[in-house]
N, C-alpha and C positions, 0 to 999 in steps of 0.2 A: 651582926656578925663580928666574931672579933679579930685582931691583930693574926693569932694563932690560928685561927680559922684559913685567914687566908692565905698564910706563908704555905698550909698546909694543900690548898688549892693547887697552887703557883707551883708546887713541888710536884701533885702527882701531872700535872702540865708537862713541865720540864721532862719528866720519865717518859708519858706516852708518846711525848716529840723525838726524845731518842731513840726510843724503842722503831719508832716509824723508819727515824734516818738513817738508824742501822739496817733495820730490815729490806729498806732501798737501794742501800749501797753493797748489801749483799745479792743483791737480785740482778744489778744492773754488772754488777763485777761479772759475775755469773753469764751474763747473756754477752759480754766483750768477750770471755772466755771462747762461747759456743761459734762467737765470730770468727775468732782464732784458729779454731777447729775446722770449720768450715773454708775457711780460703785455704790453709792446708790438703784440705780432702782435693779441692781444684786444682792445686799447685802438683798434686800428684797423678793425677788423671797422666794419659802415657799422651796427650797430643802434641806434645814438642816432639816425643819420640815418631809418632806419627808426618809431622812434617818433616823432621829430618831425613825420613828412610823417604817420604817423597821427592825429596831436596836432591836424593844424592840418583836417583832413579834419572834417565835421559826424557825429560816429557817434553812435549810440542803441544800446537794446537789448541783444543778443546783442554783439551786434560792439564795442561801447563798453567792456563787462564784460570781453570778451576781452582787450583794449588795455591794460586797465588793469592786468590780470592780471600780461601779460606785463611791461608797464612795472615794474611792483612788481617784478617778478622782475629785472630789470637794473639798479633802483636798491639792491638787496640785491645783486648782486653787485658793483660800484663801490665801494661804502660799507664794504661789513663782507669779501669774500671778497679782493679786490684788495687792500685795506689789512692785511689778514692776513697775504696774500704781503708783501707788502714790509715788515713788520715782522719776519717769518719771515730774510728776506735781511736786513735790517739785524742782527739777532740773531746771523746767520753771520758777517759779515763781523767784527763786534765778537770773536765767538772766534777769528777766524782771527789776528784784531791781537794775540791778548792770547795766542796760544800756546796756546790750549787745542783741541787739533789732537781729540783726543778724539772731544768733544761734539760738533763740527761735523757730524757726518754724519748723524746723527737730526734735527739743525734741518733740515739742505737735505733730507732726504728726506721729512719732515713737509710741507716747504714746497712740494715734486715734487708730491706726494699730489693738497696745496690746488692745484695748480696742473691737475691734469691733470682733476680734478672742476670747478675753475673752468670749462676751454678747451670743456668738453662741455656744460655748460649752456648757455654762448654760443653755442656752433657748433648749438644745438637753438634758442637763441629766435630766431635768425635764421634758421633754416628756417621756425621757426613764423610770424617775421611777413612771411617771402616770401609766406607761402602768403596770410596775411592781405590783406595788399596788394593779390595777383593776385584775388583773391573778385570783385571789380566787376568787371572782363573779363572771368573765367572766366562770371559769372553774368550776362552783357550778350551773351556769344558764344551761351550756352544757351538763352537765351530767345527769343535771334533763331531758331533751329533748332524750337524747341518752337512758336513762333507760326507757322511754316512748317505744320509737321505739323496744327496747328491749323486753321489755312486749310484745308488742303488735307480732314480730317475732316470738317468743319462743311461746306464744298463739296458733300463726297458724299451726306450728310445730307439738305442743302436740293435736292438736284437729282436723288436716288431716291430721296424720301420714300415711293414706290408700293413700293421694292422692299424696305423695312420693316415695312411693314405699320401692325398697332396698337402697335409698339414703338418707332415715329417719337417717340413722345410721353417715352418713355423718354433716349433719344439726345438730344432737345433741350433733355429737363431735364440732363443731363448737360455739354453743351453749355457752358449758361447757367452748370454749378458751372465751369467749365475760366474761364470769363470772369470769373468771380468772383476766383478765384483767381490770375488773370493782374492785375486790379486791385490787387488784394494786393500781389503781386510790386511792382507797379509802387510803392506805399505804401511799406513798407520798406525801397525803394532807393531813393525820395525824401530817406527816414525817417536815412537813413547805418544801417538795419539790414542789412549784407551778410549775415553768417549766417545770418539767420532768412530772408530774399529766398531764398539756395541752398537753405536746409531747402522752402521753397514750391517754388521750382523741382523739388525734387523729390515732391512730393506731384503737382505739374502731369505732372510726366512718367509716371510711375506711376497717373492718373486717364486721361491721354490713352492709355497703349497700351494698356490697359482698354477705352478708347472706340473705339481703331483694332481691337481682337481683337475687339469685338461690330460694328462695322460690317461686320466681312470674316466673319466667320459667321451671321451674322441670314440675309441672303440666300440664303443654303446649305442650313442648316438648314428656314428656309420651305419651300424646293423640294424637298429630303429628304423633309418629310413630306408636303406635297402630291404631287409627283409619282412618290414611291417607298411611302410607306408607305397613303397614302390609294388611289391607285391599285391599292394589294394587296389592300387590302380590298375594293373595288369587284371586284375579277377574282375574291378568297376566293367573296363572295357569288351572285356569277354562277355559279362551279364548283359550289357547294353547290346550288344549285335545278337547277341540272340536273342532278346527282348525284341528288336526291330525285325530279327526274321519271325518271329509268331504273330507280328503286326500290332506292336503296341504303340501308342501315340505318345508322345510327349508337348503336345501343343508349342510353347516358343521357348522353353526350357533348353539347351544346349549344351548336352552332356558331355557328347567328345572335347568341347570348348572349354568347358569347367576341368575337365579331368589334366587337359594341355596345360593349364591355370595353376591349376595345384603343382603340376611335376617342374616348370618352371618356378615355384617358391621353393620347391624341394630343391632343386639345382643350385638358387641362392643361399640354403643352406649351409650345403656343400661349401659352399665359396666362405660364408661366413668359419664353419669349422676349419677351413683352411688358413685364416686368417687367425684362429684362435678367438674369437670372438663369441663365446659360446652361447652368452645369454642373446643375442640378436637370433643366433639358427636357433635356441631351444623356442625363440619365439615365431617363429617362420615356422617350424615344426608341430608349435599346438597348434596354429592356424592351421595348417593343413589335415591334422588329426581331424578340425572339427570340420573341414572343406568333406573332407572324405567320410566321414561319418553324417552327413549330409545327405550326399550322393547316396549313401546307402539306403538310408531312410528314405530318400524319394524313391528309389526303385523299388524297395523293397513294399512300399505303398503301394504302386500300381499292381506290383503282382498281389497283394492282399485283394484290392480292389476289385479285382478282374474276378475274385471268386466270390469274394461276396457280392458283384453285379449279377453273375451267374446264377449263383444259388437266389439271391433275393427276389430276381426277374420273375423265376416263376411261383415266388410264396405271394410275389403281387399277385399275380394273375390271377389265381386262389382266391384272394384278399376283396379285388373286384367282386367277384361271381357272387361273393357271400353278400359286401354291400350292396350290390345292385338287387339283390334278391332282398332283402331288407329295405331296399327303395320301395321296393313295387309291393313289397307286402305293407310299409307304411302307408302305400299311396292308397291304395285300399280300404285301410282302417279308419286314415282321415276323414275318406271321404264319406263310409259309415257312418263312423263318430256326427261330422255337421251335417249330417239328414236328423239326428233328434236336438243336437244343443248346435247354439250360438256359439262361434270361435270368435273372437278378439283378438289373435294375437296372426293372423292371416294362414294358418300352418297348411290349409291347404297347396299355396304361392309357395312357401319355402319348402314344402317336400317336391314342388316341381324347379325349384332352384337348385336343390342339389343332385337330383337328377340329371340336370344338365352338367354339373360341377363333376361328375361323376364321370360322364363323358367327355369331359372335356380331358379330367388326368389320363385317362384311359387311352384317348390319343395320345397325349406324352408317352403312355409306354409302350406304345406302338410304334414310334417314333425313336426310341430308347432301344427294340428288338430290330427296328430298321439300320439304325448306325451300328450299333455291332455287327451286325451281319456284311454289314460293308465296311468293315473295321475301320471306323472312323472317330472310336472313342476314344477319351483318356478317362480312363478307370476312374480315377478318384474324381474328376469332376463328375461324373455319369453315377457315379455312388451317392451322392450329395443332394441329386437332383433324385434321383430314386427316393432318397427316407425322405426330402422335401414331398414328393406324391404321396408316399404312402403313412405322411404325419397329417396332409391333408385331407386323404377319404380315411382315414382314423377320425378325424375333428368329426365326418361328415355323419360316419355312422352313427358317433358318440350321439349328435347333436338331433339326427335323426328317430333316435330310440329314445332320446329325453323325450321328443315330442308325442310320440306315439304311448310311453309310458306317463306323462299328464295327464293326457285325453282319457288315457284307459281308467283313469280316476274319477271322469265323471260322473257316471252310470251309480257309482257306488258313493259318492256325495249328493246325487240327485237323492237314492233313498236313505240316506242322511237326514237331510232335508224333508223328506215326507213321515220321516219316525217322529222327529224334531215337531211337526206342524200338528200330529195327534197327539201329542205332549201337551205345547202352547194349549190346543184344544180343550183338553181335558184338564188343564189346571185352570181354567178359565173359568169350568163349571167348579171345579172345588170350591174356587174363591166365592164364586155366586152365591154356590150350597151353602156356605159358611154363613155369610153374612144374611140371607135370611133366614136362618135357623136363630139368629138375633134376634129378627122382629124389630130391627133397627126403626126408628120412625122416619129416618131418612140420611142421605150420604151428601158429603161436599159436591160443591159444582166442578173443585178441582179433581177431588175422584173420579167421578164419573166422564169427566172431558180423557183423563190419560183411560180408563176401562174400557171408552168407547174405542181411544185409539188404536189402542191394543187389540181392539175387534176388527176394529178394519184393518189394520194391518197382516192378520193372520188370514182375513178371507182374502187380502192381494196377494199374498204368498201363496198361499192354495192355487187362485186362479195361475199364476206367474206359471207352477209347477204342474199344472193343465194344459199348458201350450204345448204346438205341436212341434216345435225346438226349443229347449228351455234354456235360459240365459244365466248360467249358473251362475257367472259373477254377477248379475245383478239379484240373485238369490241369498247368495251369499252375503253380500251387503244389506239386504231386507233382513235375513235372520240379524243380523249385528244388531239392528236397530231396534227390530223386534227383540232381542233378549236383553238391553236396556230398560226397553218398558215397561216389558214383563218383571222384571225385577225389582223395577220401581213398583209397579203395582201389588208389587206380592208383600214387600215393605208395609207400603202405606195399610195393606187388608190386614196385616197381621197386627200390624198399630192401633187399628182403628178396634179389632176384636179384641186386644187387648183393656184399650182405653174403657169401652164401653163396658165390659166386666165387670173390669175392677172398678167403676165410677158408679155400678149398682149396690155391689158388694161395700162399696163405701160407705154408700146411702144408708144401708139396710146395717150399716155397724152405728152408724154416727145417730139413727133415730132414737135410741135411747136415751142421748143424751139430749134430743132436742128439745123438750119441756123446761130442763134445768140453765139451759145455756141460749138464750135468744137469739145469739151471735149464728149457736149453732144451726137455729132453724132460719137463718137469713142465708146461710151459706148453701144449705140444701135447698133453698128457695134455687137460689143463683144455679146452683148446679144444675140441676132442672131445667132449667129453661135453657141453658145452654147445649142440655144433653138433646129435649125432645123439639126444641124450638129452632136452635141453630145447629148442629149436628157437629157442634165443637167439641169430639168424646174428650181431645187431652185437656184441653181447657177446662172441661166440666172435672175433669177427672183432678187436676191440678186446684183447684177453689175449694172442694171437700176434703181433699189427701190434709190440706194446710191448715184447715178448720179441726180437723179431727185428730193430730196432733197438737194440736192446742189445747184441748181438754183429756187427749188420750197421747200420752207420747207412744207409747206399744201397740197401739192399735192400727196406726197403717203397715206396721210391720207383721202384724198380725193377720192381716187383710192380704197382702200382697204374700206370706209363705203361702197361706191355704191355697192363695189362687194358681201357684206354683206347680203344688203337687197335683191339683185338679188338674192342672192341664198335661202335666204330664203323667199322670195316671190315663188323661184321656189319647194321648200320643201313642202309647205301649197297649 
C-alpha cells in the first residue's frame, strides 16, 4: 500500500469522525433544548396559583395540614428537583463546548430521568389541589341534598308518629344525632376545616339512610307482625279448641304452650323495633314465621289424618276379607297339590303361618276401630300404624299367591317330564336302529357303559314319574343328568357312523391302488384290523384317510364330499 494510499484512508477517517461529532452534537443540543421546554411547561402549570388562593383561604384542621403538605411538596420541587435539571443541562451543554461528545449522553439521560419524575409529581399535586379546592362546593352541593332528605325524614317522622309506634322515641333521638352533626358540618366549614366537614358529611349521609331504611320498614314490620303473625296465632288458637272439642289428641305435643312461645318472641320483637334494631326483630320474626308455620302443619296433619284413618279403616276391612279368602283358598290348593308331589320348601306350615299373621293384624285393626271409638287417637300416629298393617297383609298375600302360583306349575312340568321321557325313549331306539343297520362287528366298552347308563337312567325317571307323589325336584335333577348323557351319546353314535363309513369308503377307494403301492396294502391291512378287530372306527379311519393321500392327494377329499351329499340326500 502506498504513502497516497494512506493519507487517503486517514482522510476519509478524519470525515466520517466529524460527520458522527457533528451529527451528536446536534442531537444532544436538540434533546437540552426539549429539556428547556419541558421545565417551562412545569414552571407554568397554575400550582403556585393554586397554593396561593389556598394560602389566602382561612384553613384549620385536616384541610390546613393538607395545604401545607402539599405546599412542602412544591417548594422541594422549585428548590432542589428544578435546580437539579438545570444544573444537569448546564453540565451538558459544558461537554458539548469542550468536545467531550462521550459523556454527554448519561448527563442528558440522568437529567430525562429527573425530569420525567419531576413532570409526575406536578401533574399529581395539581390534581391533588383541584380536588382540594373543589372540597367547599363539592361539600355545600352535599349538604344541600342531605338537608333535603333530612327535611323530608324528620317530616315523615313528625307526621306518622302513630304509624311508629314506641319506636317514635328511637327515630327522634336519632333525628336530634342527624342535627347535631349537621351543626358540626356547619362548624368546620366556618372552621376553613373542608376535610373533616366532607368526612361529617359522610357519617350524616350514612346515619341518614339508616334512618330513611328504619322509617320505610318499622311500618312494615308492625303490620307484619300484627296483621300476619299475631293474626295466626289468634286463628292457630281458635283451630286447636275446636280440634279439642271434636276430641283430637295430641299426645305430649303442647300447642297452647308453643303458641304463648312464639307471641312472647313476637313481643321481643317489638322491643327490638323499638330500639331500632331491625335486623335482630327481622330475625325473631322469621323464627317465628317458621314456629307458626309449624304449628300449621302439625294441625293441619291430624285433620288430614283423621280422613284418611276414616276412609282407609274400611278399604282395610275389604282388604282382609279378600286376603283371608285367598288364605283359605291357598290352603286348599296346597294341600291338593302335596297329595300327588313332594313339597321341599314346607308351603303347607307357611300358608298356616300366615294365616295366623293374618289374624293376628286383624286384631290390630280391631283394636285401631276400638280407640277411635273411644277417641283415644292421634291421627297421624294411627295412620302410620294402619299402612304399616296393610303393607303387611300386602307382603302376605303377595307371598301367598307366589306360593300357590309354583305349585300350580307342577302338574304341567310333571307332563313335561313324561313328553321329555318318550323322546329320551324313542331316540334311544333311533340310535340303536342306526348302528345296526351298520352291521358294525362291534362297539367300544366305553360306548356301551355310557348307552347302558343312559338306559337305566331313563327307566329310574319313568319309575320316579310312577310314584304316587312325584318329587319333581329330584326329577328335575334326573333329566339334567339324563340330557348330558344323552348328548354325549348321540355324539359319540354319530362319530362312530360317521367313522365307520367313511373308513369303508376309504377302503374300497384306496384298493386300487393296493397292488402298485405295498405301503398301501400294509395300511388297509392296519385299518382292518382296527376296524373289525378292535372297534376303533376313527383310528381305523385316520391310518387309511393318511395312506391314501399319500398316493391320492384328492382322493380323501373326494371320499369325504360324496359322503356328504349321501348323508344328506339321506337326511331330506
Amino acid at each position: 500500500m502506498s504513502f497516497v494510499d494512506i493519507l487517503f484512508i486517514i482522510l476519509i477517517i478524519v470525515i466520517i469522525v466529524g460527520f458522527i461529532t457533528y451529527y451528536l452534537r446536534t442531537r444532544y443540543k436538540n434533546d437540552i433544548i426539549e429539556l428547556d421546554n419541558r421545565k417551562e411547561e412545569i414552571l407554568r402549570v397554575n400550582v403556585a396559583d393554586q397554593l396561593f388562593t389556598l394560602k389566602n383561604m382561612e384553613l384549620s384542621g385536616q384541610t390546613k395540614r393538607k395545604y401545607e403538605s402539599l405546599n412542602a411538596t412544591w417548594q422541594t420541587i422549585t428548590n432542589f428537583k428544578l435546580t437539579e435539571i438545570d444544573s444537569a443541562i448546564v453540565g451538558a451543554e459544558t461537554l458539548i463546548d469542550n468536545m467531550r461528545i462521550i459523556n454527554v449522553k448519561s448527563t442528558i439521560d440522568d437529567a430525562q430521568a429527573l425530569m420525567d419524575e419531576t413532570q409526575a409529581q406536578v401533574e399529581e399535586l395539581d390534581t391533588e389541589l383541584s380536588v382540594l379546592l373543589q372540597v367547599p362546593d363539592d361539600n355545600a352541593e352535599q349538604n344541600e341534598e342531605l338537608l333535603e332528605r333530612y327535611n323530608e325524614a324528620r317530616k315523615s317522622v313528625m307526621n306518622h308518629s302513630f304509624d311508629y309506634g314506641p319506636a317514635i322515641e328511637t327515630l327522634e333521638k336519632n333525628i336530634q344525632y342527624l342535627e347535631l352533626n349537621f351543626s358540626r358540618y356547619n362548624e368546620l366549614t366556618a372552621d376553613g376545616d373542608h376535610l373533616e366537614a366532607e368526612d361529617m358529611l359522610g357519617t350524616i349521609e350514612s346515619d341518614l339512610a339508616s334512618l330513611e331504611s328504619i322509617i320505610e320498614k318499622i311500618p312494615v314490620m308492625y303490620d307484619t307482625i300484627k296483621n300476619d303473625y299475631e293474626d295466626s296465632l289468634a286463628d292457630l288458637r281458635s283451630g286447636y279448641e275446636k280440634m279439642i272439642e271434636e276430641k283430637y289428641q295430641f299426645d305430649s305435643q303442647n300447642v297452647p304452650e308453643q303458641i304463648d312461645e312464639i307471641q312472647e318472641n313476637l313481643n321481643n320483637a317489638k322491643t327490638d323495633i323499638k330500639n331500632a334494631d331491625l335486623k335482630e326483630a327481622q330475625t325473631k320474626m322469621d323464627k317465628a314465621d317458621r314456629d307458626i308455620n309449624s304449628i300449621y302443619d302439625f294441625l293441619g296433619a291430624e285433620v288430614e289424618a283423621k280422613q284418611y284413618v276414616l276412609n282407609h279403616l274400611r278399604q282395610l276391612r275389604t282388604k282382609f276379607d279378600a286376603v283371608t279368602e285367598n288364605n283359605h283358598y291357598a290352603t286348599i290348593e296346597v294341600d291338593r297339590i302335596s297329595q300327588n308331589y313332594i313339597l321341599h320348601e314346607d308351603q303347607p306350615e307357611r300358608i298356616k303361618e300366615y294365616q295366623q299373621a293374618i289374624a293376628e293384624q286383624y286384631n290390630k285393626m280391631v283394636e285401631f276401630n276400638d280407640e277411635l271409638d273411644n277417641n283415644k287417637v292421634v291421627f297421624t300416629q294411627l295412620a302410620k300404624q294402619i299402612d304399616k298393617v296393610d303393607r303387611r297383609i300386602s307382603d302376605i298375600d303377595e307371598e301367598q299367591t307366589e306360593i300357590v302360583k309354583s305349585l300350580s306349575n307342577l302338574s304341567k312340568e310333571e307332563k313335561d317330564a313324561k313328553s321329555n321321557l318318550d323322546l329320551y325313549e324313542l331316540d334311544m331306539r333311533n340310535m340303536k336302529r342306526r348302528l345296526e343297520k351298520l352291521n358294525l362287528p362291534g362297539l367300544s366298552e366305553m360306548y356301551y357303559e355310557i348307552f347302558y347308563r343312559v338306559t337305566d337312567q331313563i327307566e329310574y325317571l319313568a319309575s320316579q314319574l310312577n310314584q304316587v307323589r312325584v318329587d319333581m325336584r329330584q326329577v328335575k335333577n334326573l333329566e339334567y343328568s339324563l340330557e348330558e348323557d344323552m348328548h354325549r351319546l348321540e355324539e359319540m353314535t354319530e362319530g362312530i357312523v360317521d367313522n365307520a363309513i367313511l373308513t369303508e369308503y376309504m377302503i374300497q377307494h384306496s384298493n386300487r391302488f393296493r397292488y402298485d403301492y405295498p405301503e398301501m396294502d400294509d395300511a388297509i391291512d392296519e385299518a382292518e384290523y382296527l376296524f373289525y378287530e378292535q372297534y376303533r372306527y376313527d383310528e381305523a379311519l385316520n391310518v387309511i384317510e393318511k395312506a391314501l393321500y399319500r398316493v391320492d392327494q384328492d382322493g380323501p377329499t373326494q371320499v369325504r364330499r360324496m359322503y356328504r351329499q349321501e348323508k344328506q340326500n339321506r337326511i331330506y
